[in-house]
C-alpha positions in Angstrom: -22.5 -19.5 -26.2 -25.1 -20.3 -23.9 -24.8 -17.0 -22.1 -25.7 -15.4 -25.4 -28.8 -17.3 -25.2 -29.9 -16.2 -21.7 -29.0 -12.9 -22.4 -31.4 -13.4 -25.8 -34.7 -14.9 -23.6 -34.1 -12.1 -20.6 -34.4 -9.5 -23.1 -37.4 -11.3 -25.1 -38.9 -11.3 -21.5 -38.3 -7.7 -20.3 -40.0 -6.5 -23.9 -42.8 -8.9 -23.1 -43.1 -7.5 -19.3 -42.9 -3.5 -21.2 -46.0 -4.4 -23.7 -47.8 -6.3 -20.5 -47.3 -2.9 -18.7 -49.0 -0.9 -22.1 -52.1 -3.7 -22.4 -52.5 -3.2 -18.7 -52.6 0.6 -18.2 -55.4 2.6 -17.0 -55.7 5.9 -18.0 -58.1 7.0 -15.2 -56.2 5.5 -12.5 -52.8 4.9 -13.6 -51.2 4.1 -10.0 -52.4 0.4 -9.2 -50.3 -2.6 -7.7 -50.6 -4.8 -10.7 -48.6 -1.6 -12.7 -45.9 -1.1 -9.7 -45.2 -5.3 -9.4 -44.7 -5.2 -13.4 -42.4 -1.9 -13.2 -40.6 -3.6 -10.0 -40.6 -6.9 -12.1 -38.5 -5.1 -15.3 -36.6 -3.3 -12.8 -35.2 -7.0 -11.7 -34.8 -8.2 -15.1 -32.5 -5.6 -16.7 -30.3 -5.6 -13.5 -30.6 -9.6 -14.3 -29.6 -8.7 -17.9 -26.8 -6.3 -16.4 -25.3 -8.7 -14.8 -25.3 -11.8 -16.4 -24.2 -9.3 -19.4 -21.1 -8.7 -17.3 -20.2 -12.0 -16.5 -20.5 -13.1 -19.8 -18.3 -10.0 -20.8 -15.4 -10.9 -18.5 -15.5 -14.5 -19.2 -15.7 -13.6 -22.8 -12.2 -11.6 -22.3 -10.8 -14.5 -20.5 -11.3 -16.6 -23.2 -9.6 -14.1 -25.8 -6.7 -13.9 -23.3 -6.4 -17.8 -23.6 -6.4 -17.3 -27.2 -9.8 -18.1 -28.5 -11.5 -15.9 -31.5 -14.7 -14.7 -29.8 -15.4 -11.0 -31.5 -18.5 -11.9 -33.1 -20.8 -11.9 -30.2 -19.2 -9.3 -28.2 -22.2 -7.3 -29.7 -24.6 -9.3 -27.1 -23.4 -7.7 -23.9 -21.7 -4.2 -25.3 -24.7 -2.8 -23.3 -24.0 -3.1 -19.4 -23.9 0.0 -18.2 -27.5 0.8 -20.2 -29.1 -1.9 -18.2 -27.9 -1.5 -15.2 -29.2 2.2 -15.3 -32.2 1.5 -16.3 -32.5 -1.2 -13.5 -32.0 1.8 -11.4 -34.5 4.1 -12.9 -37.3 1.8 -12.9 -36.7 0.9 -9.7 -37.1 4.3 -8.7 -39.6 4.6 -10.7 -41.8 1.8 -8.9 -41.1 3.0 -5.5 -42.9 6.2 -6.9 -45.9 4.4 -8.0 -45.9 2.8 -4.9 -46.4 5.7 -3.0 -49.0 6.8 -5.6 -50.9 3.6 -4.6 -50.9 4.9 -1.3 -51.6 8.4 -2.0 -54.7 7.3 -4.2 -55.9 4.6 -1.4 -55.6 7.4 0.9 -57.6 9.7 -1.5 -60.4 7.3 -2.0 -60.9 7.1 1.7 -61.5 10.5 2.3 -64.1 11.1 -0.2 
């Protein structure tokens, strides 16, 4: 039961990290370090989410295979795979930034 509950406040927390990214965007420059730490920081929360999901999944089957009645809240971690990709992705996805960063500090020194 207590897994559900981490698995609750991670994903409270990576929604909270995707609206920081939307209050914190800049439109003229949108490559900046504060954007790539936040994208790198959701990238490490849904492959927290991913895993702990798992653990709780396969714990969750060793408990039915004991005997226990556990159905209900197979619903919290039905969605592995989903976060683990989209760990991935972003991750990607901040590396590119992060080379934007450097193509924009570049940039700004030649002018």
């Amino acid at each position: 039961m207590s897994l559900v509950i981490v698995i609750s406040l991670l994903k409270a927390h990576l929604f909270y990290l995707v609206v920081n990214i939307f209050m914190k965007l800049n439109l003229v420059k949108p490559f900046s370090s504060e954007i790539a730490k936040l994208i790198e920081k959701i990238s490490y929360e849904a492959l927290a989410i991913g895993i702990v999901s798992a653990v709780a999944h396969h714990y969750t089957k060793r408990l039915i295979h004991s005997g226990y009645e556990v159905n209900q809240i197979e619903e919290y971690w039905n969605d592995i795979a989903a976060f683990l990709m989209m760990a991935a992705i972003l991750f990607v996805i901040s590396q590119i930034f992060r080379k934007g960063i450097e193509l924009q500090n570049e940039n700004d020194l030649t002018v």
